[in-house]
N, C-alpha and C positions, 0 to 999 in steps of 0.2 A: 504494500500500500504506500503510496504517497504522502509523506510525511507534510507537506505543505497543503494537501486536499483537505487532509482530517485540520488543518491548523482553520482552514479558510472555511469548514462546513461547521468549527465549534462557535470563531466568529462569530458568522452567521445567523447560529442558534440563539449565540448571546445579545445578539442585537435585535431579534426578532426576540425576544424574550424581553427587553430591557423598552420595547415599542410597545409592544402590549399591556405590560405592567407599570414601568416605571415612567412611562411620558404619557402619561393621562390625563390631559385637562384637569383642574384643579381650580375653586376658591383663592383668590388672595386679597385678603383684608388688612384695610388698612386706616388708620387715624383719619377723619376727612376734614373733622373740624373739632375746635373746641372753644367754647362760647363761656365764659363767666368776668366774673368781678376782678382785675388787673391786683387792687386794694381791698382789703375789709378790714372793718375797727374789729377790735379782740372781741370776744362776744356775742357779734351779730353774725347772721349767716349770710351765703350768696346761691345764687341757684347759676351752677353750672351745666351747657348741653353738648354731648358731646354723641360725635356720628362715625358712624362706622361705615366704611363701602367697602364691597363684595367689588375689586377691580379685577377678577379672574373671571375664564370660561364658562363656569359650572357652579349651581346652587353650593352652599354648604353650612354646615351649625358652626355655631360659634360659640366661642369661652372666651370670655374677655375679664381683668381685673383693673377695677379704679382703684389706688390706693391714697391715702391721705396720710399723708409725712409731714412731718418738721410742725409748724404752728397749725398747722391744719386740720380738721378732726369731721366727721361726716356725721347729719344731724339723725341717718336711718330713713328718711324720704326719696324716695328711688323710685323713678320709671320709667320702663321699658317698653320697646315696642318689638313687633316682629316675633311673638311669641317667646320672646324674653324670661326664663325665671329668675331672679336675683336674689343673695341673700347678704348682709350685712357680715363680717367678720373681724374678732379683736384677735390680730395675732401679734407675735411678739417683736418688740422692734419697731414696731406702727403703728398707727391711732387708731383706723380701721380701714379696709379693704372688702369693696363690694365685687362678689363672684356672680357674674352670668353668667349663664349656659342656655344653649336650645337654640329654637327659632330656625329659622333656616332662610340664608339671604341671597335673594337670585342674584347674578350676575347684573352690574351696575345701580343692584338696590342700594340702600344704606339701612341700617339699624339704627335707632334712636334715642340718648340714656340723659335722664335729668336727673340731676343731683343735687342736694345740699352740701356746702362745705362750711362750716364753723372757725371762727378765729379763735383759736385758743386765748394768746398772748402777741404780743410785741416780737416781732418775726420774721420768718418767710416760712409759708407752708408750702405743700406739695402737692401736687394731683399728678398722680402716675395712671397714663393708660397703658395696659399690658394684652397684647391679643394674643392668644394660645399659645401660652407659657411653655406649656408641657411638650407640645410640637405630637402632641396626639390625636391631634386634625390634620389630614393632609390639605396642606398649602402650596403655591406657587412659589412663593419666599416666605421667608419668618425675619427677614432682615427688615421690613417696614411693618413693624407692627410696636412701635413705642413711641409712646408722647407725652414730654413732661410738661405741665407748666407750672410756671411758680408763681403766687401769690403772696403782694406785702402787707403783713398783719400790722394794724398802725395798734 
């Protein structure tokens, strides 16, 4: 046998295998906008909006985390659209961190999330968007999926 046939027919296989499987049209989401208060006095809250788009080929669910860091703290008022479920979490290191899951956002849809943020103190707080942390959605990139903004706590 032909030691370059069998090299040229494994190729083959392996590209024909890596077309089928691994170049599959794909979701990729990404930060589209983020809408709030620049300033807030310590104490008072701001309502921040922030949108998600679907810029890939194909439907797909999403996981997304808002996290609120530094002077920043989340008042538990959250809503979602696109069949969205959300839930509020205190974990450690952060003031709190809201998790959605679900929904499902067709190609050039956006997702739509309104938040409270709260001014602890005298600062700078944080608003972290985080879109599939885990990379247990398959995506077209995971490279544009974060957006910070910071907020001055007077």
């Amino acid at each position: 046998m032909n030691r370059n046939l069998g090299s040229f027919a494994c190729l083959a296989l392996l590209g024909a295998t890596s077309a089928a499987f691994g170049d599959q049209p794909k979701p990729d989401f990404v930060v589209d906008l983020v809408q709030g208060p620049p300033i807030l006095k310590a104490g008072l809250s701001g309502t921040f909006n922030i949108k998600i788009r679907n810029t890939g080929s194909t439907p797909g669910p999403l996981e997304v985390f808002f996290i609120f860091a530094g002077k920043l703290d989340q008042t538990d008022q959250i809503r979602a659209d696109s069949g969205m479920a959300c839930e509020v979490r205190h974990d450690k290191g952060i003031n709190a961190a809201v998790y959605c899951t679900g929904g499902k956002i067709e190609p050039g849809q956006t997702a739509t999330f309104t938040l409270q943020g709260r001014g602890e103190s005298a600062g700078v707080g944080h608003l972290v968007t985080t879109i599939n942390p885990s990379h247990s959605l398959p995506e077209g990139s995971y490279d544009n999926n974060f957006s910070q903004v910071n907020v001055s706590i007077e």
